[in-house]
N, C-alpha and C positions, 0 to 999 in steps of 0.2 A: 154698841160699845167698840168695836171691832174695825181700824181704819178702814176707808174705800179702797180697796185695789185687789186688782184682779191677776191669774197664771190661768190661762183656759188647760193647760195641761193639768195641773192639779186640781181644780175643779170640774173637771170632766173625768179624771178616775174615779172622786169620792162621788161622782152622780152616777159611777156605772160600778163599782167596786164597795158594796157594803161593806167589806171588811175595814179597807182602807179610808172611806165614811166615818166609820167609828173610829179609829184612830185621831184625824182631822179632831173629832168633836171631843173627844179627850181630851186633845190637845185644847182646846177651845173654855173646854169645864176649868181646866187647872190657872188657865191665866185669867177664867171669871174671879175664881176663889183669891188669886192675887192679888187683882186688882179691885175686887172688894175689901179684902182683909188689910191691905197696905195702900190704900188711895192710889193706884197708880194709874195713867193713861198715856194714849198712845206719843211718843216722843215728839217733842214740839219743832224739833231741830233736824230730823231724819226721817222723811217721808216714808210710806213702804217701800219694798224694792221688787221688782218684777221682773225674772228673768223667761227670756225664750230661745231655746234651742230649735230642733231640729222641727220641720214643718210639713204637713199633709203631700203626700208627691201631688206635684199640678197648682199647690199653695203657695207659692215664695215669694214672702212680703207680707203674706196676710199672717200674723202673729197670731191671731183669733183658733189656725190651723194649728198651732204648733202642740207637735206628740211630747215633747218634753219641757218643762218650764219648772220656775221654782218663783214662794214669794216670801219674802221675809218681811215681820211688822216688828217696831222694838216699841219697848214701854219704861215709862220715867215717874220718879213719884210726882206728883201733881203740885210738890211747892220745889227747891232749888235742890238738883239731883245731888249738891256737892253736899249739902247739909243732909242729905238722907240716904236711911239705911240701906235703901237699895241702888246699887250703884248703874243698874243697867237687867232690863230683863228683853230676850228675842225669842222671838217664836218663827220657825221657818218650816216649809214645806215643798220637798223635792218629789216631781211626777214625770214617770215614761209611760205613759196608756200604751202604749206596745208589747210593751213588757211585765203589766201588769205588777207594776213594780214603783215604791212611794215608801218617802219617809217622811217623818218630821223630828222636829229638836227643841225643843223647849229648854232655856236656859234662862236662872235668875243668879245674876251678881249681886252678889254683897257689898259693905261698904269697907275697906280696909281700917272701920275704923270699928269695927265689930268682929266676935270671930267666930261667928255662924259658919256652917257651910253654908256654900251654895246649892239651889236644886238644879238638877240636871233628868232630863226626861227624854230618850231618844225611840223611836215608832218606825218599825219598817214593813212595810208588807213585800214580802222577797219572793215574790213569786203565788199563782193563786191559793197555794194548799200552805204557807206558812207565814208567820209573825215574828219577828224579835222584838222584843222590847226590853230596854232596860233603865233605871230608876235609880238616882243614887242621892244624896248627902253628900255633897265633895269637899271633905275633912282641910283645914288649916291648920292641923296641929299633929303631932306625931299618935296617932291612935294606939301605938304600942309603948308608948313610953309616956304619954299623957291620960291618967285613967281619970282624971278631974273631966276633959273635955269630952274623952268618951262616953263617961256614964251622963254627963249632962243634955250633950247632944243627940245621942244614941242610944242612950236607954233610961229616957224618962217619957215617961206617959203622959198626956193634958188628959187628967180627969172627967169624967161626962164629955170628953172631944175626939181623941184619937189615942191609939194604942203606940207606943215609942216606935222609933226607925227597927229596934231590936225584933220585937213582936214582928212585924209587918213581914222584916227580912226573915224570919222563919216561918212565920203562914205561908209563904211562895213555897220554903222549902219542901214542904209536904204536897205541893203538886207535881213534886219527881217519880209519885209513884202511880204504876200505872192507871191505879184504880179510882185518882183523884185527877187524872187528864194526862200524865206523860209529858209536861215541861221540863224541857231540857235544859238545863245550865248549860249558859256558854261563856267562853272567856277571850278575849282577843289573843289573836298567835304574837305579836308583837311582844315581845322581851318587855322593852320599856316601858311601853303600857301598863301592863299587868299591875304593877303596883297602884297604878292611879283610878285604876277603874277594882280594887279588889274588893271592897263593901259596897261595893253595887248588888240590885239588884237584878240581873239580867236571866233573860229566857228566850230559848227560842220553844216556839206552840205552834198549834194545829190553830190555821185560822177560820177558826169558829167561833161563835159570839159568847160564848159562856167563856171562852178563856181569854177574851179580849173583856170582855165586861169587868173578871175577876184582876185581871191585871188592875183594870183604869181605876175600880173601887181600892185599891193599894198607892196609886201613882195619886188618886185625890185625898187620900188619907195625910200620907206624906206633904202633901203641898200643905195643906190643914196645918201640921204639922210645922213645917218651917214658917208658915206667917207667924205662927203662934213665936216662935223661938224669935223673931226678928222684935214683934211688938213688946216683947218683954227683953230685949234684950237694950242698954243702954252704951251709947255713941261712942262712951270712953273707956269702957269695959276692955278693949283692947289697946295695954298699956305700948308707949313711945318702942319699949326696948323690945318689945314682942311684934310689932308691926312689919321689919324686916323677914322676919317667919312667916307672915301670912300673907305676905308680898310676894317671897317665894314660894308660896304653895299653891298662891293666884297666876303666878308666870309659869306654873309645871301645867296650870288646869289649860292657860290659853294655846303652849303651845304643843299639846296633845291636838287641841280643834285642829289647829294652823296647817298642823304635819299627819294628822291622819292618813294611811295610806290611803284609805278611802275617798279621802277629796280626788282621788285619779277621776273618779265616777263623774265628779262633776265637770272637772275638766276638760272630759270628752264630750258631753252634753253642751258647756256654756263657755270652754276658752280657759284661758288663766287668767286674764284680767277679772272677767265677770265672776270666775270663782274666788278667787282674793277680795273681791266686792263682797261678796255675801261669809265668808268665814270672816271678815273682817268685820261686819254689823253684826255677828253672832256674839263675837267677846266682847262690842264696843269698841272697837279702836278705828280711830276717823285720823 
C-alpha cells in the first residue's frame, strides 16, 4: 500500500535501530488504519520526496552511502480531495545513523469544511537510551470557551471502539510515576508554542519496547478515534460564519511546522531549499 521510494539513511537506522524500527512501524500502523477507515491513497499529484545529506567519507555521489536522509509520502482521499474530508494527510521520516538519531511526523489535515481536529503524531529517537513522542488533536475552536466542541471532540468515547481523547490523555498520565515506567512530560520552551501544543500528549521515555509499544497502543487508539470523528462528521457542519475561525486555527497549526526552531536540524543536514521542500509537503502547500 505504501508508495515505492526509498532514504537508505532512514532505512538503514530502522534495520540497525529496533527502537527507531518501531517507531517507523507505528508510524506505518496509523496511516494503515487511515487509509482503510477513510479510502485514502497515496497522492496522485506528489510523488514521494527523498532527501540526502551528508555521505559515507570515500562515498560522494553515491546517495545509497548517505548517513543522513529523509522521505516524505502524502496521501489523498481516493475520489476529488476538494470534495473530501480529508484535506491532505503526510507522513515523513528524518535519519542520522551517526547519531543514532530519527524522527517521524505523521500528520492528517482536515477539510475547512468540517471542524474536526486534525491528528498530529511526532516519533523521535534522540539518542540510544531515549524516545519523545508526542500525540495530539489539534483543536479549531477555543477549548476553553467552547465546551460543546470540547466534550464532543475530547470526551466522547465510540462504544465497543476506543476510549475518548480524555481517557487516553490520562492513561499516559499515570506513567509519570515511577513504578509504572517514569515518563516524563515535556513541553516546548518556545513561549508561542505552548499554547498550540497544550492538549497534547507528549513524553519523553526510556527507549524500551514496553514503553514504545504502550505509547503506539494510545497513538492507534486516537487515529481509531479521529476516523471515527471524520466519518460521522457531515461536510457542512462547519457553518460560512464559523470557517474564518478554523481558517485561523489551521494557519497557527501550519506556521508552528514552518517556523519550528527545530527545522535548524534539517537545514544543517539538507540546505534551506530542500527543507522548505519537505515542511512544505508536510502542511500541503505546493
Amino acid at each position: 500500500m505504501f508508495p515505492t521510494s526509498s532514504s537508505p539513511a532512514v532505512h538503514s537506522l530502522a534495520a540497525t535501530n529496533e527502537t527507531f524500527a518501531a517507531l517507523v512501524a507505528l508510524q506505518e500502523r496509523v496511516l494503515q488504519i487511515m487509509s482503510d477507515d477513510l479510502s485514502l491513497q497515496p497522492s496522485k499529484h506528489h510523488a514521494p520526496l527523498s532527501l540526502h545529506g551528508q555521505q559515507e567519507q570515500g562515498q560522494v555521489g553515491d546517495t545509497s552511502k548517505s548517513v543522513v536522509g529523509a522521505l516524505l509520502t502524502s496521501w489523498t482521499a481516493s475520489d476529488d480531495p476538494k470534495d473530501s474530508k480529508v484535506r491532505w494527510v503526510s507522513a515523513s521520516s528524518v535519519a542520522n545513523t551517526t547519531m543514532s538519531f530519527g524522527t517521524t511526523r505523521l500528520m492528517g489535515w482536515v477539510s475547512n469544511q468540517l471542524r474536526c481536529p486534525h491528528y498530529v503524531l511526532e516519533l523521535g529517537l534522540m539518542g540510544p537510551e531515549t524516545v519523545q513522542c508526542s500525540l495530539s488533536l489539534y483543536q479549531r475552536s477555543d477549548l476553553v470557551l467552547d465546551l460543546e466542541y470540547l466534550e464532543t471532540f475530547y470526551d466522547t468515547a465510540v462504544p465497543g471502539l476506543v476510549s475518548s481523547y480524555n481517557e487516553i490523555y490520562n492513561r499516559c498520565l499515570k506513567r509519570q510515576l515511577p513504578s509504572s515506567g517514569g515518563w516524563m512530560h515535556y513541553q516546548v520552551p518556545q513561549c508561542d508554542m505552548k499554547p498550540v501544543l497544550a492538549n497534547s500528549i507528549s513524553y519523553t521515555m526510556p527507549a524500551k519496547a514496553d514503553d514504545v509499544a504502550d505509547f503506539a497502543a494510545c497513538a492507534e487508539d486516537v487515529a481509531r478515534l479521529w476516523t471515527h470523528m471524520l466519518k460521522n462528521s457531515s461536510c457542512d457542519e462547519a457553518k460560512p460564519s464559523s470557517r474564518h475561525q478554523i481558517d485561523a486555527y489551521d494557519a497557527r497549526l501550519v506556521d508552528v511546522v514552518l517556523k519550528d526552531p527545530g527545522n535548524a536540524i534539517a537545514v544543517r543536514m539538507f540546505g534551506e531549499d530542500n527543507t522548505k521542500q519537505l515542511l512544505n509537503a508536510t502542511v500541503g502547500l505546493f
